[in-house]
LOMARKE-490849 format. One line per 2 residues: number of its first residue (from 1); for each residue x, y, z negated of C-alpha. Coordinates in nm, 3 decimals, always signed. Layout:
N
NUM) X:Y:Z ~ ...
***
This chain:
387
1) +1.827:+13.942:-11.764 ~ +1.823:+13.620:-11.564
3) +2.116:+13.373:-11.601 ~ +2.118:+13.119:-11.254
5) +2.283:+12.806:-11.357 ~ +2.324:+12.727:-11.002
7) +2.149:+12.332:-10.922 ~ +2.381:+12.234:-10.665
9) +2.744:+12.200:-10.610 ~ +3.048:+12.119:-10.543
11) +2.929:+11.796:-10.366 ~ +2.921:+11.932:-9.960
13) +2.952:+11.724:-9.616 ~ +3.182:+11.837:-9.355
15) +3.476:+12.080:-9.434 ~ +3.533:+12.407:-9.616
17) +3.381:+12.616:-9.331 ~ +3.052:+12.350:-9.349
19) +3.055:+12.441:-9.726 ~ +3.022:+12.785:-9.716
21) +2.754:+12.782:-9.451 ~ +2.582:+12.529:-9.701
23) +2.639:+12.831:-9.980 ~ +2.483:+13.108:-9.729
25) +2.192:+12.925:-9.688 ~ +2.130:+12.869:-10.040
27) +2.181:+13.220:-10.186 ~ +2.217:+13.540:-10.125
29) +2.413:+13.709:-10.450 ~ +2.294:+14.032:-10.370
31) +1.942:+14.016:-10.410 ~ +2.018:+13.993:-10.809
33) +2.050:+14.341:-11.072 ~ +2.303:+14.469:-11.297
35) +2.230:+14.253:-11.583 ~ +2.202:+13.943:-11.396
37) +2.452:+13.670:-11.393 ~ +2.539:+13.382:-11.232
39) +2.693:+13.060:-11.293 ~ +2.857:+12.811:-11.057
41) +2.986:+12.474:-11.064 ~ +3.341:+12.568:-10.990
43) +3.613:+12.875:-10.853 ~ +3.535:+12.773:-10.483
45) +3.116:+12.824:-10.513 ~ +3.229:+13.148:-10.751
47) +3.490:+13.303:-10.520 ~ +3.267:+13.227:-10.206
49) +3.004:+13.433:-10.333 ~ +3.208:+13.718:-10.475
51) +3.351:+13.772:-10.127 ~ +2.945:+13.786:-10.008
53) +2.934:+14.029:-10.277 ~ +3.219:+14.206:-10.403
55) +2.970:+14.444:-10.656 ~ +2.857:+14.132:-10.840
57) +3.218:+13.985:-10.867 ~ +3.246:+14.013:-11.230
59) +2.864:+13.858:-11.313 ~ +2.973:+13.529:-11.104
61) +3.084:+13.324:-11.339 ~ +3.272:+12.944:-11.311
63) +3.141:+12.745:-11.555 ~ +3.096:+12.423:-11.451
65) +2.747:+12.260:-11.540 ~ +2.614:+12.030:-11.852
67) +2.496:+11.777:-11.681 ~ +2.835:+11.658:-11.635
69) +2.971:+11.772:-11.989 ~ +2.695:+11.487:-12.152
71) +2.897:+11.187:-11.986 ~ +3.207:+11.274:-12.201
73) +3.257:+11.065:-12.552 ~ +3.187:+11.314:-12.794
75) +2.813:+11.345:-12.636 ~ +2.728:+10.988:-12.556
77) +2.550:+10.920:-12.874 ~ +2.315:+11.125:-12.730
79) +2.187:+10.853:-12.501 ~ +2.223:+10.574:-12.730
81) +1.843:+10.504:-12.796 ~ +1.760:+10.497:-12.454
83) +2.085:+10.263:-12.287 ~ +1.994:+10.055:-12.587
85) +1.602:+10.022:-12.440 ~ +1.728:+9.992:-12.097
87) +1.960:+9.702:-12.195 ~ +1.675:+9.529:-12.350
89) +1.412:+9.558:-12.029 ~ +1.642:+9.470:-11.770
91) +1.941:+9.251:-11.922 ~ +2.286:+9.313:-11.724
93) +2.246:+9.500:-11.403 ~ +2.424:+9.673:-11.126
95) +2.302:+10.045:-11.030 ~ +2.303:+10.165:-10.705
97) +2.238:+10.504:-10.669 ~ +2.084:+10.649:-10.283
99) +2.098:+10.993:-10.168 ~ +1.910:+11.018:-9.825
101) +1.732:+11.289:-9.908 ~ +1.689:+11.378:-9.540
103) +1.664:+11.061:-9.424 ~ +1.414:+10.944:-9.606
105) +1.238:+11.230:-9.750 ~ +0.946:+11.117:-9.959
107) +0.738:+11.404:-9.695 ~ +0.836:+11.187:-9.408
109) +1.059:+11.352:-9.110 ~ +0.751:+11.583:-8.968
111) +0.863:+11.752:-9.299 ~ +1.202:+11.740:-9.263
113) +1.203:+11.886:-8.909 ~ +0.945:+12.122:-9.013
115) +1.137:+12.248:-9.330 ~ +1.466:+12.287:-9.050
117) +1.321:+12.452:-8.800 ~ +1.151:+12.722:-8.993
119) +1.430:+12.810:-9.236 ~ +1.686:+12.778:-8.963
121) +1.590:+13.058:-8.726 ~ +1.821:+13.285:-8.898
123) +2.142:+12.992:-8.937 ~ +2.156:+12.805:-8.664
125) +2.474:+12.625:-8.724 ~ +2.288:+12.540:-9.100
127) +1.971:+12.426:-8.870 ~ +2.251:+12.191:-8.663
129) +2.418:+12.080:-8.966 ~ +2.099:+11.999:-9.118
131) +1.985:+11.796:-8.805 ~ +2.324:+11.594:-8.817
133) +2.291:+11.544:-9.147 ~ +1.915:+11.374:-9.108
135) +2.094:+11.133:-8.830 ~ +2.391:+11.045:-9.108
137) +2.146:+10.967:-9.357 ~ +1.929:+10.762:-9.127
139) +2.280:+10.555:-9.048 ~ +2.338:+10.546:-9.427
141) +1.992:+10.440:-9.522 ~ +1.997:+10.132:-9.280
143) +2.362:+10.060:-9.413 ~ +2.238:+10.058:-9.772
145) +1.964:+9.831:-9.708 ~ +2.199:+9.578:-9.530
147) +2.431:+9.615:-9.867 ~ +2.156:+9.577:-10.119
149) +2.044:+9.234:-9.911 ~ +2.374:+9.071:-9.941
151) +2.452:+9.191:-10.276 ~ +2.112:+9.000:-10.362
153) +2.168:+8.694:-10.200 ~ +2.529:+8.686:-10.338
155) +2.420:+8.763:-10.696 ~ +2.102:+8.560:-10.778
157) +2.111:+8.552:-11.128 ~ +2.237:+8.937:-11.168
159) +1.965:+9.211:-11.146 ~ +2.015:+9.506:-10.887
161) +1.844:+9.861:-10.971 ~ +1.816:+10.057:-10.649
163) +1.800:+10.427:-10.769 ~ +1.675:+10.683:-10.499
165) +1.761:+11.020:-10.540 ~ +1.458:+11.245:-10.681
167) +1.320:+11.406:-10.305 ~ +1.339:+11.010:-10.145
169) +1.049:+10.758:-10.067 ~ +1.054:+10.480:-10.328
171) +0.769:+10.317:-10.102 ~ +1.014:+10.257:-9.820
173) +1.262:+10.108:-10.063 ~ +0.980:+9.869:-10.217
175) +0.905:+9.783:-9.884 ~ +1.232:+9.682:-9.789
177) +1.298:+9.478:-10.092 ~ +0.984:+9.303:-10.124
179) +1.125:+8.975:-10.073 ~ +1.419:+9.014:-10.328
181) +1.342:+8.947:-10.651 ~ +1.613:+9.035:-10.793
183) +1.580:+9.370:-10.703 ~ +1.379:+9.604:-10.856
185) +1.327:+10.025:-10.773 ~ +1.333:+10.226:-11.022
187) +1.308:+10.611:-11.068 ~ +1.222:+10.652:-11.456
189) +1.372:+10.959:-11.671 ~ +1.713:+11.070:-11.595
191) +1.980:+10.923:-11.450 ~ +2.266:+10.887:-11.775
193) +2.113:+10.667:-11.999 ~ +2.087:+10.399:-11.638
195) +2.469:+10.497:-11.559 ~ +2.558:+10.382:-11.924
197) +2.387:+10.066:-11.929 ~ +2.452:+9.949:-11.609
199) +2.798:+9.687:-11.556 ~ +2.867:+9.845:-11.228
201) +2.752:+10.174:-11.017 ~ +2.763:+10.151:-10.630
203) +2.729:+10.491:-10.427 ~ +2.771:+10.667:-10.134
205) +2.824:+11.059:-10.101 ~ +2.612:+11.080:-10.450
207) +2.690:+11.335:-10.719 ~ +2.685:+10.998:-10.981
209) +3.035:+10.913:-10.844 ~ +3.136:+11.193:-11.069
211) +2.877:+11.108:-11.360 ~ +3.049:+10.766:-11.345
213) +3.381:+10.845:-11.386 ~ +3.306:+11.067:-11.667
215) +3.102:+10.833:-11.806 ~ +3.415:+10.535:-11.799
217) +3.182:+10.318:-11.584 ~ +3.305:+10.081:-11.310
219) +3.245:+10.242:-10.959 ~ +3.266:+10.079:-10.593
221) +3.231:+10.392:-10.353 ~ +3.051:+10.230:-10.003
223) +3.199:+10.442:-9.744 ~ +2.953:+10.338:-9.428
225) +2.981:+10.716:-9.292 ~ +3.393:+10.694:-9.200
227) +3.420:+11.027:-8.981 ~ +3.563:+11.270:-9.235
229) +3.420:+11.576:-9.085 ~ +3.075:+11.418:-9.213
231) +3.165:+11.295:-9.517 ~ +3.147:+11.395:-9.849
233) +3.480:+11.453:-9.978 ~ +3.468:+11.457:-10.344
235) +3.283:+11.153:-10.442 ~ +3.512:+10.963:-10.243
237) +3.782:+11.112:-10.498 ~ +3.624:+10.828:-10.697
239) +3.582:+10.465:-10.731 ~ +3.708:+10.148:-10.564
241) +3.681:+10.242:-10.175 ~ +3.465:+10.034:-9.969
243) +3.411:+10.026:-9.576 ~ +3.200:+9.724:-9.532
245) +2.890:+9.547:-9.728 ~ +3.139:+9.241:-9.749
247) +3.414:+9.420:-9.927 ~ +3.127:+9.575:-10.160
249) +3.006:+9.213:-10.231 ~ +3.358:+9.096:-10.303
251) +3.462:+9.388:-10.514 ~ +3.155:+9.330:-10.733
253) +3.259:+8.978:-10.806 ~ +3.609:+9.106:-10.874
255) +3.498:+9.403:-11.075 ~ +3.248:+9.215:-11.296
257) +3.489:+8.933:-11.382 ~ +3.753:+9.147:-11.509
259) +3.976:+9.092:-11.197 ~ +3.984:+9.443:-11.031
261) +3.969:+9.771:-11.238 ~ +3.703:+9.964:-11.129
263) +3.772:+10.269:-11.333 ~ +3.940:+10.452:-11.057
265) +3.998:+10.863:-10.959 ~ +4.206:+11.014:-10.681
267) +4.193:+11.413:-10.785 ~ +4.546:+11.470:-10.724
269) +4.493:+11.338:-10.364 ~ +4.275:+11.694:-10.269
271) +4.377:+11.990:-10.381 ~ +4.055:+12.143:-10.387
273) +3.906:+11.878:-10.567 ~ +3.939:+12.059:-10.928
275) +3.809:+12.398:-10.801 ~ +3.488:+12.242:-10.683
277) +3.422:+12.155:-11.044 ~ +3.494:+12.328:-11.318
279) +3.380:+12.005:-11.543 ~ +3.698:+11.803:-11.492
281) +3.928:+12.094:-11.706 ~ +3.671:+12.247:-11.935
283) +3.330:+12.189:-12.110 ~ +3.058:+12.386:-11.905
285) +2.870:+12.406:-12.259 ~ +3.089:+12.622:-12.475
287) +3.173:+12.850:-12.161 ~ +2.749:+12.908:-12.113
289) +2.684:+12.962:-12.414 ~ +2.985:+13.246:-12.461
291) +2.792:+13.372:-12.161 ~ +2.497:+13.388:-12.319
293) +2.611:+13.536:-12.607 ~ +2.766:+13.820:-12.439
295) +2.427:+13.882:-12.236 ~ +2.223:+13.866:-12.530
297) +2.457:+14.134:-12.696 ~ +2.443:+14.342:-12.445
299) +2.113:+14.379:-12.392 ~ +2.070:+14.399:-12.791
301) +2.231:+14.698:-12.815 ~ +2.024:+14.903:-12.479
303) +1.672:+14.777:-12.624 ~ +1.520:+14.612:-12.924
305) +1.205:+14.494:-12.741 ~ +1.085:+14.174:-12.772
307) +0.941:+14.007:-12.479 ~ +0.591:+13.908:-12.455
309) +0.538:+13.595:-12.571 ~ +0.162:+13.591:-12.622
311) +0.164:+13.696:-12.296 ~ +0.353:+13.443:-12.128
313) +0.161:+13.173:-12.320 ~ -0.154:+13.288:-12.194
315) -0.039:+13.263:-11.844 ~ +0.103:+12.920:-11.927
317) -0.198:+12.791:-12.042 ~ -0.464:+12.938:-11.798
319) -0.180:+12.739:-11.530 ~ -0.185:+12.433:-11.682
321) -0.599:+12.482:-11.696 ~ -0.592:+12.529:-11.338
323) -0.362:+12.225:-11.288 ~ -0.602:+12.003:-11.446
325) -0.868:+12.141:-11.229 ~ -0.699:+12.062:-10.943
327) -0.592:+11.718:-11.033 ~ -0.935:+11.527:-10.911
329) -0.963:+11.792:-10.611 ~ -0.645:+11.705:-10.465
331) -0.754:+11.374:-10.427 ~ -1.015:+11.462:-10.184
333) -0.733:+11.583:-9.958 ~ -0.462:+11.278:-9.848
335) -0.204:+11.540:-9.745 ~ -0.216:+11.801:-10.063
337) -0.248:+11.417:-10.254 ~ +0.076:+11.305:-10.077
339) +0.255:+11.686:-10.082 ~ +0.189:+11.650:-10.463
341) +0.323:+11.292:-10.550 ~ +0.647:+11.424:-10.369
343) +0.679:+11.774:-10.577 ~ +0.648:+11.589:-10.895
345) +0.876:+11.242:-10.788 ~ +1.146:+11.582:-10.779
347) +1.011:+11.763:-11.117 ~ +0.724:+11.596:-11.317
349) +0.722:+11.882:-11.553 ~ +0.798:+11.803:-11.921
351) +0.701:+11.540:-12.162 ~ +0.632:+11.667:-12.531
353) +0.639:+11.380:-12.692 ~ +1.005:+11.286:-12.479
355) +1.152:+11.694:-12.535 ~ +1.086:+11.689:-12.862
357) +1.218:+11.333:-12.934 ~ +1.591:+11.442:-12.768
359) +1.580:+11.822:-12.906 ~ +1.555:+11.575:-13.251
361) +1.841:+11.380:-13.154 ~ +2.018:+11.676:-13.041
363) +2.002:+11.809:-13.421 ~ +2.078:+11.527:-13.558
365) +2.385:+11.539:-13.398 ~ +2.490:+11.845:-13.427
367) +2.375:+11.962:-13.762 ~ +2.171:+12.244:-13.636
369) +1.774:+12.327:-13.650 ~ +1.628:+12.450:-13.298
371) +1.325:+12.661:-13.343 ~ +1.082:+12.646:-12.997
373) +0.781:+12.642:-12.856 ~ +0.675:+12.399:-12.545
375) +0.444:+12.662:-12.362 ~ +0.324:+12.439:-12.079
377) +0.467:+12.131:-11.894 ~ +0.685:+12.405:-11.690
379) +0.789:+12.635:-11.956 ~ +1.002:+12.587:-12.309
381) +1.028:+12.851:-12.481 ~ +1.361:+12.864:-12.733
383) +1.353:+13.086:-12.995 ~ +1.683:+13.050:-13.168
385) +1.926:+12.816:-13.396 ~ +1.917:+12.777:-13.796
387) +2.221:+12.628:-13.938
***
């Protein structure tokens, strides 16, 4: 059976009509079987899809998603080892979090136009959207680079992290800050344990808006893209608004002296806002893992195979083999060099020595033994839970 814990949601430019064209694009719900399932971040992204695909309507599940479920108190402890780390490297800083993806795509914009045109043939209004989008981005980019030089010069002896998001050039952003040094670009391991130790988050149409508010962090919300039929509507739900880099600078000041509260939500304002996310009324964890169970059960009682592990490891292995093989090759080659940097800025596969150091603070929290097996750096393998 495969479970899709859909990646994105919830956070869509434009309005509702913009969002579902943004779903479309992204999946078709009836490609999957009988026994499949899938989950969504909230009722809008589940309902959307059940109209696609009224025979699936009962496997199309809201559940929210964990990511967000981690930022509330009874899982921060979770992060504790490695806010306490950050604190110690970098002192007191503020965050500020980037999502021009398109804009500044770590591929360059031959990619980016590339990528459009030839998965846009059959959606043109995604193809214009995502052209639109690009130009936004490009606006926003410039905007943020403006913001993070005043911010600099106004706070000398306070350290700013620029975060880009995971498909963005950090070389751009290096580039552009060489001359601060108070600013520093940083992309290393997720991005909860940096949320937690910074004294202030600033974003702009960013999924952390949320993660911040869960999280009980300050938030200023830089609003450089004003037209609402581009922006992003729910991390604007969020924060201390801003429209210009001088009201960012001032709200800093204000927000890190204790003057102005920056623990600030608007939900009530948009009535859509809660069915976008399924997080803000319910943990996505204990609603997954009733899903689970139910799969498991049902497919316990039509077959008692087991699936082929030994199998699966030997693919694993003769992958990672061939990985390694590749490694010194794809040096010879700028492009496959540069194409591969990019993939694994998004996904650098996973770190033993880092999985098996949370899955140990994950049972030390919780009381319970996890029995698995780390096949490759692509592939974990859990085998089930001793009490």
């Amino acid at each position: 059976s495969v479970i899709l814990l859909e990646e994105e949601g919830a956070v869509f430019p434009g309005d509702e009509d913009s969002w579902r064209s943004y779903l479309d694009h992204r999946l078709d719900p009836s490609i999957f079987q009988e026994d499949d399932v899938v989950l969504t971040w909230g009722e809008f992204q589940a309902s959307h899809y059940r109209e696609r695909c009224p025979e699936m309507a009962e496997r199309i599940l809201s559940t929210g998603h964990p990511r967000f479920d981690i930022y509330k108190p009874h899982y921060r402890e979770f992060f504790d080892q490695q806010v306490a780390k950050l604190r110690e490297k970098h002192g007191r800083f503020i965050l500020i979090n980037t999502s021009s993806g398109l804009g500044n795509h770590s591929m360059g914009d031959d990619f980016v136009f590339k990528n459009i045109y030839e998965r846009g043939e059959e959606h043109p209004d995604w193809q214009m959207s995502q052209i639109q989008l690009w130009s936004d981005q490009k606006i926003q980019l410039a905007n943020f680079i403006r913001l993070i030089y005043r911010l600099a010069k106004a706070h000398p002896d306070l350290k700013i992290i620029s975060r880009p998001h995971p498909s963005e050039s950090r070389t751009f952003y290096k580039t552009a800050f060489q001359g601060l040094s108070n600013v520093e670009v940083c992309h290393e391991g997720p991005v909860a344990p940096w949320i937690f130790a910074s004294e202030l988050v600033i974003q702009e149409a960013c999924t952390t808006a949320i993660e911040t508010y869960l999280a009980d962090k300050p938030l200023i919300t830089y609003n450089s893209v004003t037209d609402p039929k581009k922006a992003q509507r729910l991390p604007k739900l969020f924060g201390v608004l801003s429209d210009t880099p001088e009201e960012v600078v001032q709200f800093t000041e204000e927000i890190l002296s204790g003057k102005r509260n920056g623990l600030v939500q608007r939900l009530d304002e948009d009535p859509n806002a809660k069915s976008m996310l399924r997080n803000f009324e319910a943990d996505s964890l204990e609603l997954i893992l009733e899903t689970l169970d139910q799969v498991e059960e049902a497919k316990r009682r039509r077959s008692t195979r087991a699936p082929a592990l030994l199998q699966t490891q030997v693919i694993e292995r003769a992958e990672t083999i061939q990985a390694r093989i590749k490694k010194p090759l794809r040096r010879l080659s700028p492009s496959k060099q540069h194409a591969y940097e990019s993939l694994k800025g998004q996904f650098a596969g996973f770190d033993e020595d880092e999985i098996t150091r949370k899955l140990d603070t994950i049972q030390s929290m919780t009381g319970q033994k996890v029995d698995y097996t780390i096949m490759s750096p692509w592939l974990i393998v859990f085998d089930g839970v001793r009490t």
